[in-house]
VEXRO-924331 format. One line per field, with one value per residue: residue number from 1; chain; x, y, z of N, C-alpha, C, O in turn; residue in three letters. Coordinates in pm, whole numbers, plus 32768, in hexadecimal, padded with zeros to 4 digits. Layout:
REM residues N
num = c(NUM	...) $
chaine = c(A	...) $
n_X = c(X	...) $
n_Y = c(Y	...) $
n_Z = c(Z	...) $
ca_X = c(X	...) $
ca_Y = c(Y	...) $
ca_Z = c(Z	...) $
c_X = c(X	...) $
c_Y = c(Y	...) $
c_Z = c(Z	...) $
o_X = c(X	...) $
o_Y = c(Y	...) $
o_Z = c(Z	...) $
residu = c(ALA	...) $
This chain:
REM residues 125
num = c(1	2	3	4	5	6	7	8	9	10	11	12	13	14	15	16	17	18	19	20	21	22	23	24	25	26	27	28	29	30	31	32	33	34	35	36	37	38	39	40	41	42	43	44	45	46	47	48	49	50	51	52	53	54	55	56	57	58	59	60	61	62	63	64	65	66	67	68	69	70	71	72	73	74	75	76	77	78	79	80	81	82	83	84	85	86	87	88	89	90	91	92	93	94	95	96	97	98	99	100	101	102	103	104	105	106	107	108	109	110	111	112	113	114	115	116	117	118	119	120	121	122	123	124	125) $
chaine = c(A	A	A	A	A	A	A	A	A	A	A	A	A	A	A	A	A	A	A	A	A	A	A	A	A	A	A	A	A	A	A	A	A	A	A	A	A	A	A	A	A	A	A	A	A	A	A	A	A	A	A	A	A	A	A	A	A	A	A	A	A	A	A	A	A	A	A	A	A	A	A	A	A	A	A	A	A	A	A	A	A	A	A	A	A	A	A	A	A	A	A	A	A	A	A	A	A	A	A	A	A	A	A	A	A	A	A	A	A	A	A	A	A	A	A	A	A	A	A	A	A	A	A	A	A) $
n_X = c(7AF4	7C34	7CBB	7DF3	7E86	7ECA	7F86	7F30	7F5A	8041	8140	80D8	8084	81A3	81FB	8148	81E1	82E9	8281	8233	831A	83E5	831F	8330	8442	8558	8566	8637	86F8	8698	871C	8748	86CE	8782	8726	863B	8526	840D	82EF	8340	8320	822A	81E9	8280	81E2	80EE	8144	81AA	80C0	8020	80B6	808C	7F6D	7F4F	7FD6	7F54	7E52	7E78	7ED6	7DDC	7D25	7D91	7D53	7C48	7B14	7AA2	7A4E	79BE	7931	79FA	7AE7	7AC9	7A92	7BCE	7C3D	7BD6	7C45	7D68	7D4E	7D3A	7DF8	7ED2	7E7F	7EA1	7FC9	8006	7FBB	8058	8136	8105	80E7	8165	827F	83B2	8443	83C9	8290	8127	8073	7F5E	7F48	7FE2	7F74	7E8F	7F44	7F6F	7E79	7E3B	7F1A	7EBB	7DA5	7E1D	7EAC	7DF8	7D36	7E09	7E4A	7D25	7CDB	7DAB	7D82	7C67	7CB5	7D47	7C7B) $
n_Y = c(7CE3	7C95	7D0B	7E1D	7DD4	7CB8	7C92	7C40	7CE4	7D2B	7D0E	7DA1	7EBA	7EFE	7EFC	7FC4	80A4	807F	80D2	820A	8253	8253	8306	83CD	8420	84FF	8583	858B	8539	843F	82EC	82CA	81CF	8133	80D5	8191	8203	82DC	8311	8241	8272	822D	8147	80C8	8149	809E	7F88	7FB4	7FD8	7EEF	7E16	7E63	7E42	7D57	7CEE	7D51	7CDD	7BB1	7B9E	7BF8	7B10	7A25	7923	791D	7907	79AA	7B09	7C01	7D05	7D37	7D43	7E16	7EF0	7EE9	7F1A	8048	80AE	8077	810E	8222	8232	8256	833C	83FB	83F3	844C	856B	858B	85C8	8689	8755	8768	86EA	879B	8720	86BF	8648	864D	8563	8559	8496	8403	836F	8303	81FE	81C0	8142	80BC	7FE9	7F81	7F2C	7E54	7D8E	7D49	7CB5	7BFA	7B59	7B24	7A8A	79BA	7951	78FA	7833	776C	774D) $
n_Z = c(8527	8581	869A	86A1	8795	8791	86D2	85F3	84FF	84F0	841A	8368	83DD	83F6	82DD	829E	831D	829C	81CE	8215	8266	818E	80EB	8158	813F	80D4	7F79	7EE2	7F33	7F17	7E9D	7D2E	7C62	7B5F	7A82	7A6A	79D2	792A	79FB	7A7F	7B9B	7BBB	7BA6	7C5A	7D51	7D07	7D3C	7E41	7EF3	7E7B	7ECC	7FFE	8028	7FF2	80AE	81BD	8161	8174	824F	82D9	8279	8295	8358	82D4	8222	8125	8155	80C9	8142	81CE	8134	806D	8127	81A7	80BE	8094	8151	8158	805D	809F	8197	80A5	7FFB	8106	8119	8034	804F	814F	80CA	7FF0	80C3	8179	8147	80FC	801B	7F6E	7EAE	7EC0	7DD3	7CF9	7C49	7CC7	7DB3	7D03	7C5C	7D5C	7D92	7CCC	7CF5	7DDA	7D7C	7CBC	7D79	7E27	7D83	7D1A	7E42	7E70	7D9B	7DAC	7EB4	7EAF	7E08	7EB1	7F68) $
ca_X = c(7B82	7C96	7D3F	7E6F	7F0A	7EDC	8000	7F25	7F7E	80E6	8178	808E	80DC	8216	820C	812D	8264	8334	824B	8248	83AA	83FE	82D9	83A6	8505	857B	8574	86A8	876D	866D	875B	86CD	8736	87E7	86D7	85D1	84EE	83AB	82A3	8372	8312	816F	8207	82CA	8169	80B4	8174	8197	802C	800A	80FF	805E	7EF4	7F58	800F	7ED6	7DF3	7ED5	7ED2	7D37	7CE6	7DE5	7CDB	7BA8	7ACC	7AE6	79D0	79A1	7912	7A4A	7B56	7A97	7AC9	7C39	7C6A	7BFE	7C95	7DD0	7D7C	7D5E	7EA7	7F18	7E7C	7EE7	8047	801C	7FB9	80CD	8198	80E3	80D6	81DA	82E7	83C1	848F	8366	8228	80CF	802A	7EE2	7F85	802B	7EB5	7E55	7F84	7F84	7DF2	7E77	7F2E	7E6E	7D5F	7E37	7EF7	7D7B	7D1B	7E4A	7E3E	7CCE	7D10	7DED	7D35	7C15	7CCC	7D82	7C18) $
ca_Y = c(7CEC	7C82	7D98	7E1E	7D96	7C48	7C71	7BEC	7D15	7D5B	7D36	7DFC	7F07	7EFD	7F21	8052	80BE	807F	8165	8283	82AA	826B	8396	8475	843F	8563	8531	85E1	84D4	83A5	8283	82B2	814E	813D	80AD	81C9	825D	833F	82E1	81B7	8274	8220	80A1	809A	813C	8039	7F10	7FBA	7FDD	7E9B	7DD4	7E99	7E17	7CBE	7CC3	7D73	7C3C	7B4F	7BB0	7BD3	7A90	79C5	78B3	794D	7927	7A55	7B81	7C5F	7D98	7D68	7D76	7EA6	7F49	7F05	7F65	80AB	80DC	8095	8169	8286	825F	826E	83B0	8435	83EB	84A2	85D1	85BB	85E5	8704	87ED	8750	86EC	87FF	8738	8641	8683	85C9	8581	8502	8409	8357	8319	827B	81C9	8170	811C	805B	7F62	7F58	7EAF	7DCC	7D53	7D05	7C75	7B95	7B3A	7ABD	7A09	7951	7919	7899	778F	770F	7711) $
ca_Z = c(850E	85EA	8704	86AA	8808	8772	8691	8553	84A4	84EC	83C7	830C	8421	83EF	824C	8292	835C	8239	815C	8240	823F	80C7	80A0	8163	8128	8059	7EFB	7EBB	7F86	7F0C	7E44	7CC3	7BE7	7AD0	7A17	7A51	7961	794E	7A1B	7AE2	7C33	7BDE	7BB3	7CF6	7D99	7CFB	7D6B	7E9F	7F0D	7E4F	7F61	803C	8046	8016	8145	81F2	8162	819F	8301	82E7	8250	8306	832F	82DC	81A6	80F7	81AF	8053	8127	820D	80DF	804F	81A2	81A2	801D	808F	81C1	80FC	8013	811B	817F	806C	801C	8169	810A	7FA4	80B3	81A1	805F	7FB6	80FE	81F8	8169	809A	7FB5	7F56	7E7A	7EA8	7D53	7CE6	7C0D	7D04	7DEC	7C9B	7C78	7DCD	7D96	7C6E	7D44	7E42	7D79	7CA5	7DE1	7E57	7D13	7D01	7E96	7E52	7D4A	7E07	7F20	7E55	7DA0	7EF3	7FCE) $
c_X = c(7BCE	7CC4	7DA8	7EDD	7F03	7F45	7FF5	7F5D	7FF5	813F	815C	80A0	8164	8255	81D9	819A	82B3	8304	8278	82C4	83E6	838B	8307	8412	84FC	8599	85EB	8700	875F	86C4	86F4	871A	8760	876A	8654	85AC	846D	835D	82C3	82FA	8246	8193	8233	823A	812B	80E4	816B	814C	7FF3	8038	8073	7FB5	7F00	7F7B	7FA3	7E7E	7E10	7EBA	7E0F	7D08	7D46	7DB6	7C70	7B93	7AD1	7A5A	79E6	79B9	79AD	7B04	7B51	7AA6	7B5C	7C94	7C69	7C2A	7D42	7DD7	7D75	7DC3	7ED1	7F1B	7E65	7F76	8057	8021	8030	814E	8199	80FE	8149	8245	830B	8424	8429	82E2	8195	808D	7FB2	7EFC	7FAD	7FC3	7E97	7EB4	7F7A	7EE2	7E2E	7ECB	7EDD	7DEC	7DB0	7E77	7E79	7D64	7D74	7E52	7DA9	7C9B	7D52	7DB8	7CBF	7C25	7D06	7CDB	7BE7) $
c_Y = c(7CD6	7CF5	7D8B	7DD3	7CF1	7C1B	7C37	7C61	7D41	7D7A	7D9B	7EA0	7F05	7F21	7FB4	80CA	8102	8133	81E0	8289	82A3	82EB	83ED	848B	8490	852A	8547	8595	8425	8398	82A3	8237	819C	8142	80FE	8205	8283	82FB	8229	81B4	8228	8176	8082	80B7	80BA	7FCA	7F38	7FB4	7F4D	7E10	7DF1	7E26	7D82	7CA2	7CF9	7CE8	7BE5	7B30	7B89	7B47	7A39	793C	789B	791B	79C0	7A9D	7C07	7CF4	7DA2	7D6C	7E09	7F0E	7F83	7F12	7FFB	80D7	80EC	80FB	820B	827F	8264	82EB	840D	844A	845A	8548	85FB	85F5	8662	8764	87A3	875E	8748	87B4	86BB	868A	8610	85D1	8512	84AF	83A7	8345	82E6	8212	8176	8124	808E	7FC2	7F06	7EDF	7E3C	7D72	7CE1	7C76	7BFD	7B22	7AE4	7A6E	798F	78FA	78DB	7840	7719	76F1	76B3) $
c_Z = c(8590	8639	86CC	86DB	87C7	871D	85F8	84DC	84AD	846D	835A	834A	840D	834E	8244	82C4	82EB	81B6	8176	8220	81A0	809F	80CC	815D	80B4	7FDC	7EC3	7F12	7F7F	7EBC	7DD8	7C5C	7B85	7A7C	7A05	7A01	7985	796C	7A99	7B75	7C31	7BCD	7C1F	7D41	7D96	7D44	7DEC	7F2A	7EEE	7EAD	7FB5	8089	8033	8079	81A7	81E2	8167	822D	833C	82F5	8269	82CE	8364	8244	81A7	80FB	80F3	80AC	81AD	81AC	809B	80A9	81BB	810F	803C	8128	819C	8087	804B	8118	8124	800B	8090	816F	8089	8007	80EF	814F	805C	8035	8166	81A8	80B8	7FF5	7F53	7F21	7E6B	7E20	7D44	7CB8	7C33	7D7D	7D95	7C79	7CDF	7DE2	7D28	7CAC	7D94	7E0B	7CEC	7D31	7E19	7DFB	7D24	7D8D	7E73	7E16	7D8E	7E88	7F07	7E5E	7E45	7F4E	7F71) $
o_X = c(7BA7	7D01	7DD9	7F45	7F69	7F67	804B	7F86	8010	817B	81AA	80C3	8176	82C4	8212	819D	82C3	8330	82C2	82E3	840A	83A1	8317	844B	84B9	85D5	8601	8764	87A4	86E6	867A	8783	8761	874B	8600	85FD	8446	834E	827F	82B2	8202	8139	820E	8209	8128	8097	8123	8175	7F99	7FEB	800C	7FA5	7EAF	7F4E	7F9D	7E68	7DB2	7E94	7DDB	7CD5	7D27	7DCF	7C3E	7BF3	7AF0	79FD	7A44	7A11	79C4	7B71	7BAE	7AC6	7B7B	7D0E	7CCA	7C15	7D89	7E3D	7DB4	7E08	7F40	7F82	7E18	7FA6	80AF	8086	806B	81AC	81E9	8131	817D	827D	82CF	843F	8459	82BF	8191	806D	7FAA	7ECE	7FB3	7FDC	7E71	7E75	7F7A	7ED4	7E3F	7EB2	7EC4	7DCF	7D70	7E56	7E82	7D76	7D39	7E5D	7DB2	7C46	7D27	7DC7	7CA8	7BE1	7CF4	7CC8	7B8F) $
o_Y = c(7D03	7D48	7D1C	7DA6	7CB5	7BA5	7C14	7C3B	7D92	7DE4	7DD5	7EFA	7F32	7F55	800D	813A	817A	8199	8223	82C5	8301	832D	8459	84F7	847D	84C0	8504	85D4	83C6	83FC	82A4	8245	8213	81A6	80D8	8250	825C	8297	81D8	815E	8203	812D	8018	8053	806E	7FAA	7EEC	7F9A	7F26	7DB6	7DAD	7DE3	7D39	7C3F	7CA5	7C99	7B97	7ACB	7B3B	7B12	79D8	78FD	7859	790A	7A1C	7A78	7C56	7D46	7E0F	7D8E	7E59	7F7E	7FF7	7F12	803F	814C	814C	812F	8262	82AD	828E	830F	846C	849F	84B0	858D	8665	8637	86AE	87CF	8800	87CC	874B	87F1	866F	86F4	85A8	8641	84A0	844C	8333	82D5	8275	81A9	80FB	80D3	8019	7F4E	7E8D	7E73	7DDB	7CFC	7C68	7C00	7B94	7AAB	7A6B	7A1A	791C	7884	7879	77EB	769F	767D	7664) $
o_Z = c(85FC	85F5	86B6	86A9	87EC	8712	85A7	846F	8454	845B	830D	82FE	847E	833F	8206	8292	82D5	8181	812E	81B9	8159	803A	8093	8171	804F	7FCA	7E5F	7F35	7FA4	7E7D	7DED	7C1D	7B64	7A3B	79B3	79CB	79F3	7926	7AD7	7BA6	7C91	7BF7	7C50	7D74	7DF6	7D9F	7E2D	7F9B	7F3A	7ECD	7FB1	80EF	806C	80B2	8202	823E	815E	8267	838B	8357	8223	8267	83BE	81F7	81F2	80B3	80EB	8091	81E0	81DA	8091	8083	81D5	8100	801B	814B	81B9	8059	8010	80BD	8143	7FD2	807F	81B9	8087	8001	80D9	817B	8093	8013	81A4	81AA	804C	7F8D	7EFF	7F54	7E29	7DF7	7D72	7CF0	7C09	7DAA	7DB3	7C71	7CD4	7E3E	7D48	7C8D	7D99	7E40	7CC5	7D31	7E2F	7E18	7D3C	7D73	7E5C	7E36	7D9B	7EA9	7F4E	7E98	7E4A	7F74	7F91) $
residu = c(UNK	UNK	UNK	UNK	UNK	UNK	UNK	UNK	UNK	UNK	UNK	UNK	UNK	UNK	UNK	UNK	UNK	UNK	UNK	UNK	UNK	UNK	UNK	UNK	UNK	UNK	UNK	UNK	UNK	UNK	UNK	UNK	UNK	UNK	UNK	UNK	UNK	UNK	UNK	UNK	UNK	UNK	UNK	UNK	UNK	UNK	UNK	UNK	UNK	UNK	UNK	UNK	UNK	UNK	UNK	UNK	UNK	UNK	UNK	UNK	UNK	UNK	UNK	UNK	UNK	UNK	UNK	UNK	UNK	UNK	UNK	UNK	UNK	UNK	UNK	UNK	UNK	UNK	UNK	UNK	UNK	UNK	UNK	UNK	UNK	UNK	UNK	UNK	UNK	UNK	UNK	UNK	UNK	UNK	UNK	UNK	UNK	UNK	UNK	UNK	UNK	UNK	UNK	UNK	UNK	UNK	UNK	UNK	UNK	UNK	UNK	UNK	UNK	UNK	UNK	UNK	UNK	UNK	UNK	UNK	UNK	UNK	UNK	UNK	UNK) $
């Protein structure tokens, strides 16, 4: 895998960024749409996590053939953070609650995002 200082993963740094603070901004001050209904927030995870790791393998497989045991590595390294974030919820922050639903959710993206990324990358190598 590439060094950090190399800058290949920046943007992907920079989305994990994004996460953290959307998991701790108070919820009691988060924007909720118009158009929400039950269960939205395990769709916003999803997509979220779902971005997420595309922009991670994106960054990976640049232009590489695609390494299997090094996407499996960064499926769950993503999915770590992203139960580390469900954490910082549940016991850090007070107006925020981590739930098991949204690690499967956020598991839930994570491998269609994959799924649909190597699809893609398939058909173009």
């Amino acid at each position: 895998m590439a060094s950090i200082k190399s800058g290949k993963y920046i943007v992907s740094i920079l989305f994990a960024i994004v996460i953290f603070i959307l998991s701790v901004w108070p919820a009691d001050t988060a924007p909720t749409p118009s158009f929400f209904f039950k269960g939205m927030d395990k769709v916003i995870h999803g997509i979220m996590y779902g971005v997420f790791i595309v922009l991670i393998l994106r960054e990976y497989l640049k232009n590489s053939v695609v390494n299997y045991q090094g996407v499996i590595y960064l499926l769950l390294l993503t999915w770590i953070y992203s139960i580390i974030m469900e954490l910082i919820q549940y016991f850090v922050v007070e107006t925020r609650s981590g739930e098991i639903y949204d690690v499967l959710a956020n598991m839930g993206g994570i491998i269609i995002g994959t799924a649909i990324f190597l699809t893609f990358k398939k058909v173009r190598s």
